[in-house]
C-alpha positions as a printed Julia matrix, in Angstrom:
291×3 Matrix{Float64}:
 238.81  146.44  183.52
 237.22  148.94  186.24
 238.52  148.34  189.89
 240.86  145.91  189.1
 242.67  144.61  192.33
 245.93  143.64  190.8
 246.35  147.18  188.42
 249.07  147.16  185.51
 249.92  150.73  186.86
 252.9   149.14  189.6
 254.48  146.43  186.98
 257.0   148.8   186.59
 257.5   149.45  190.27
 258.06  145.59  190.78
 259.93  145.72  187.49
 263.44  146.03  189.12
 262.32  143.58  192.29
 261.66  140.92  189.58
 265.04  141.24  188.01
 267.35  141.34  191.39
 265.56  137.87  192.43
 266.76  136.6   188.72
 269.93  137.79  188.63
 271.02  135.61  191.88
 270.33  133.0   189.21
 270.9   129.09  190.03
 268.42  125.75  190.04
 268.24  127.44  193.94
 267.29  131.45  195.47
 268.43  132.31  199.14
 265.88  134.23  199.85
 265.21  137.63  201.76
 268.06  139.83  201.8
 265.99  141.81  204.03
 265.3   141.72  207.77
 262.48  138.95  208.22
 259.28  140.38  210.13
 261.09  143.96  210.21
 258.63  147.03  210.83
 260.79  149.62  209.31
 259.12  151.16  206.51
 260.53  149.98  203.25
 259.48  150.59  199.28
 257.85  147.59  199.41
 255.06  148.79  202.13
 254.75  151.7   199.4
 254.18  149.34  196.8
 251.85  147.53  198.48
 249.9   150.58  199.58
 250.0   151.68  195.66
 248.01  148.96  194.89
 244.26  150.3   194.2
 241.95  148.84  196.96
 245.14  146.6   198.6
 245.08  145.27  201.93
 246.89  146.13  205.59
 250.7   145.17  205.46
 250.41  141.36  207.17
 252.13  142.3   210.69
 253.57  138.59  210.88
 254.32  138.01  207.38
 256.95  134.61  208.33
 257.29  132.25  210.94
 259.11  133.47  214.39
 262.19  131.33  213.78
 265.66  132.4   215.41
 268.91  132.37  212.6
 269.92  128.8   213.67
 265.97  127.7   212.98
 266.25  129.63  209.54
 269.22  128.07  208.71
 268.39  124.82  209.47
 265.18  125.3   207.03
 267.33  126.95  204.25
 270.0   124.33  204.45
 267.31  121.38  204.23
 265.14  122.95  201.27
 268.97  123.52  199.61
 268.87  119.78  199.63
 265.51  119.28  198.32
 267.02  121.43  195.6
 270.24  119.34  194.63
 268.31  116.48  194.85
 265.87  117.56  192.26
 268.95  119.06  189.96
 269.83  115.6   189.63
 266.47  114.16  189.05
 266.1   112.04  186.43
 262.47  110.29  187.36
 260.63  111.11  184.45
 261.18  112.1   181.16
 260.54  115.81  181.72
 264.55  115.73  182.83
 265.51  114.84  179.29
 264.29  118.39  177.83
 265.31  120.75  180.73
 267.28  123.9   180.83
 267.1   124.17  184.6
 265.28  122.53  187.3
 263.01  125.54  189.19
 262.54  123.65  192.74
 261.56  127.09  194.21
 261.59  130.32  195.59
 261.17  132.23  198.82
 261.68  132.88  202.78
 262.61  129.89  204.55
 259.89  130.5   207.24
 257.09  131.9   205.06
 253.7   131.74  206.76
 252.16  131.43  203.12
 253.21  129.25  200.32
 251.74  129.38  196.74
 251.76  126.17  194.55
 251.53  126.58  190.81
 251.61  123.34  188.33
 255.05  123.7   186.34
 257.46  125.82  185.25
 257.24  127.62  181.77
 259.75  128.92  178.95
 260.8   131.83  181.14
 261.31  129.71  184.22
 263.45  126.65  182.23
 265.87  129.47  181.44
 266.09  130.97  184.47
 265.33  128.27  186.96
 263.17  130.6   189.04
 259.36  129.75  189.41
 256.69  132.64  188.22
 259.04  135.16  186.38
 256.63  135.86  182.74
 253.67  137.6   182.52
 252.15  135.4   184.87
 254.74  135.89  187.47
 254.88  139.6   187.47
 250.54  139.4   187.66
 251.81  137.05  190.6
 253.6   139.55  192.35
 251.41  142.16  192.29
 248.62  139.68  194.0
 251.5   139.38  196.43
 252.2   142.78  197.87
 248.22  143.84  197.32
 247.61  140.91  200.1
 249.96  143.3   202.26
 252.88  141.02  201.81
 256.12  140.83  199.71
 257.34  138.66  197.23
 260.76  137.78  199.14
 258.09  136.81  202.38
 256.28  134.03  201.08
 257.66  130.23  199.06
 256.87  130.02  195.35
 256.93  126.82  193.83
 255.2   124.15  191.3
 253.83  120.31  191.53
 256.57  119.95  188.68
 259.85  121.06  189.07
 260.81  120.79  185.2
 258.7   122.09  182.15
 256.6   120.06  180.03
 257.46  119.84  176.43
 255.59  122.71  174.71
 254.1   123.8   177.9
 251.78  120.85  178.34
 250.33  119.44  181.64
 252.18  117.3   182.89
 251.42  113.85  182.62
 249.67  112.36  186.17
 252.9   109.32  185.76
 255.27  112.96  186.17
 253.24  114.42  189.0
 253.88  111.57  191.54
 257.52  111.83  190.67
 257.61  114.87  191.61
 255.35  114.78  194.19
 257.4   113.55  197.1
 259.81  116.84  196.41
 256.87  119.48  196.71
 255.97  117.07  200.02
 258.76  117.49  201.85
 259.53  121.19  200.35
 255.92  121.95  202.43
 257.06  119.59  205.27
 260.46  121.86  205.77
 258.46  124.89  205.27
 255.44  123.94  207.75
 253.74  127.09  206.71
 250.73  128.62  208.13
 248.71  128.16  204.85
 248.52  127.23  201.15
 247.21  128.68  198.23
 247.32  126.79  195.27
 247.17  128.55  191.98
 244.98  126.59  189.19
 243.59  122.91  188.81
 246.08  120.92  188.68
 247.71  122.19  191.7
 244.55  121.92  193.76
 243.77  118.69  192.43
 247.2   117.5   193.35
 247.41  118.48  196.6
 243.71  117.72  198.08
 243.13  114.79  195.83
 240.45  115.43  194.01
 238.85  115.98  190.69
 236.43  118.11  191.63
 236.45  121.59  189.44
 237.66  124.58  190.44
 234.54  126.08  190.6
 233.43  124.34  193.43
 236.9   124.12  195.38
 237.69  127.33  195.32
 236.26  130.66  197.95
 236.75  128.5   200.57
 239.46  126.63  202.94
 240.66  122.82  202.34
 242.92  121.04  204.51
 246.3   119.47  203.15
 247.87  117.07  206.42
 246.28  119.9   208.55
 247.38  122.76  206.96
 244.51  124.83  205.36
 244.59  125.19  201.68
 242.98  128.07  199.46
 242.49  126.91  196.12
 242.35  129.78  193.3
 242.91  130.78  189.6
 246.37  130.96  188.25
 247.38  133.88  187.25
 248.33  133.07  183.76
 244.17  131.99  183.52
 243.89  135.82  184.86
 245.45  137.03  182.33
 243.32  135.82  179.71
 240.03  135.99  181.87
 240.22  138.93  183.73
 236.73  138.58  185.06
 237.6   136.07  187.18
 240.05  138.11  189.04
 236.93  139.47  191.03
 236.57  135.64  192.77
 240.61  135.5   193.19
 240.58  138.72  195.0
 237.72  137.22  197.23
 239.84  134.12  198.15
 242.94  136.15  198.72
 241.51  138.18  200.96
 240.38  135.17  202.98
 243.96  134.31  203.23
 245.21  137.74  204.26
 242.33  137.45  206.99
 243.75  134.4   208.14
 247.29  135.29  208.1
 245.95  138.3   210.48
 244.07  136.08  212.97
 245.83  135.55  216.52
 248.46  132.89  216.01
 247.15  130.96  218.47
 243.74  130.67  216.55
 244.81  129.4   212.55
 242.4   126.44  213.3
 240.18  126.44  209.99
 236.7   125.4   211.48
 234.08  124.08  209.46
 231.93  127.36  210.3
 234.59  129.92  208.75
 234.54  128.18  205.27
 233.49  130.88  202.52
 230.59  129.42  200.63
 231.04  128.65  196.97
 229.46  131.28  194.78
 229.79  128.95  192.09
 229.82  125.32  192.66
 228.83  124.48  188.88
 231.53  123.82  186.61
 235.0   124.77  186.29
 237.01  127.67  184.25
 237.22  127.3   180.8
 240.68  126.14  179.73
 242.57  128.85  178.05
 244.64  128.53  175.03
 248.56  127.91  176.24
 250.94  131.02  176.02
 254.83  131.05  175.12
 256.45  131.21  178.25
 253.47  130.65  180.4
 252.61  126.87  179.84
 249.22  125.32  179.08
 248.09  125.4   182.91
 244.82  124.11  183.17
 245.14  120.83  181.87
């Protein structure tokens, strides 16, 4: 595909940053063994600058909290965590390898929300680690950020059997987890990747189509819908329109902190308010994702 935004040429750059987050292992990551909000130059600003057409490194890439503030964050989603490694609310428990509650910087401006794990993530308990995940990534640092900067998680914190959708009676289950998970995290905005996840979080069944390119709100915090990267992977046309609404974020991430008020006049008008993706067949290890 010409000009793609998220190349294949890095994947092996990111390679080795995908396997030191999975070999911490555990239903839970401490994230960021890096200085948060540091300026030093680091591979990871090279990365991001390799990708083709990438955008400015995001000068405030997590919240300005002090160690005792980050602590108290990691501590309380650490609970969130044991809490769901225990969960037995539904009958997604019964099938588990791990629980995969989540993954990222305590204080991250910018949390992604996906709809469940997959094969990869059950055995590893880390969210986004297949193909999808590494596609993930590589959105990541071409928004100017890294993947240690930002909180990765799901609407489902166990996989379906056979990488199905999750059943709606398994979604408000989970639900109050990926609710306080945001409420601890307080970030600066949301993207959520696919249907489900948007129609989870902003209650609604309105299609893609005409959700995403432009902000939502979620109790006041303003919510980018987009396609999930696993759909990417099998429609890589569509990773035109992703680009678009991930640049919108990056935009927003850059405003003056004083200013992340989403007003109706900055909402990006739908170029396609028809009808929604077409589902795509379900992959080993990715899940079935657009139920």
């Amino acid at each position: 595909m010409k000009n793609d935004p998220f190349p294949e040429d890095i994947v092996h750059q990111v390679a080795e940053h995908i396997r030191q987050e999975g070999a911490w292992g555990g239903d839970w990551i401490p994230v960021s063994r890096s200085r948060p909000g540091s300026r030093d130059a680091s591979p990871s600003d090279e990365r991001a600058r390799s990708v083709s057409g990438g955008l400015p490194r995001v000068q405030v890439p997590v919240r300005n909290l002090d160690a005792a503030g980050r602590g108290e964050a990691r501590a309380a989603l650490e609970s969130v965590a044991a809490e769901i490694a225990r969960c037995n609310l539904c009958g997604l428990h019964a099938g588990r390898t791990k629980t995969v509650p989540g993954d990222g910087h305590p204080a991250a401006r910018l949390c992604f929300v996906g709809e469940g794990p997959g094969a990869d993530e059950d055995r590893s308990g880390i969210p986004f680690v297949g193909r999808a995940g590494k596609l993930l990534t590589r959105m990541i640092l071409a928004m100017g950020l890294e993947r240690n900067e930002v909180f990765i998680c799901n609407t489902v914190k166990c996989r379906p059997p056979g990488n199905r959708t999750p059943e709606p009676s398994e979604i408000r289950a989970c639900l109050p987890y990926l609710e306080r998970q945001i409420e601890i995290l307080s970030p600066d905005v949301i993207v959520t990747l696919g249907r489900p996840a948007m129609q989870t979080l902003l209650e609604t069944d309105a299609p893609m189509g005409r959700m995403r390119g432009r902000f939502s709100q979620y109790r006041s915090i303003p919510v980018m819908p987009t396609y999930h990267p696993a759909y990417l992977l099998r429609n890589p046309n569509a990773k035109g329109d992703t680009w678009k609404d991930l640049q919108e974020v990056h935009a927003f991430l850059e405003r003056d902190p004083h200013e992340t008020d989403v007003s109706p006049d900055e909402v990006t008008a739908d170029s396609d308010p028809g009808t929604p993706e077409k589902d795509p067949a379900p992959e080993e290890g990715q899940g079935n994702l657009f139920g």
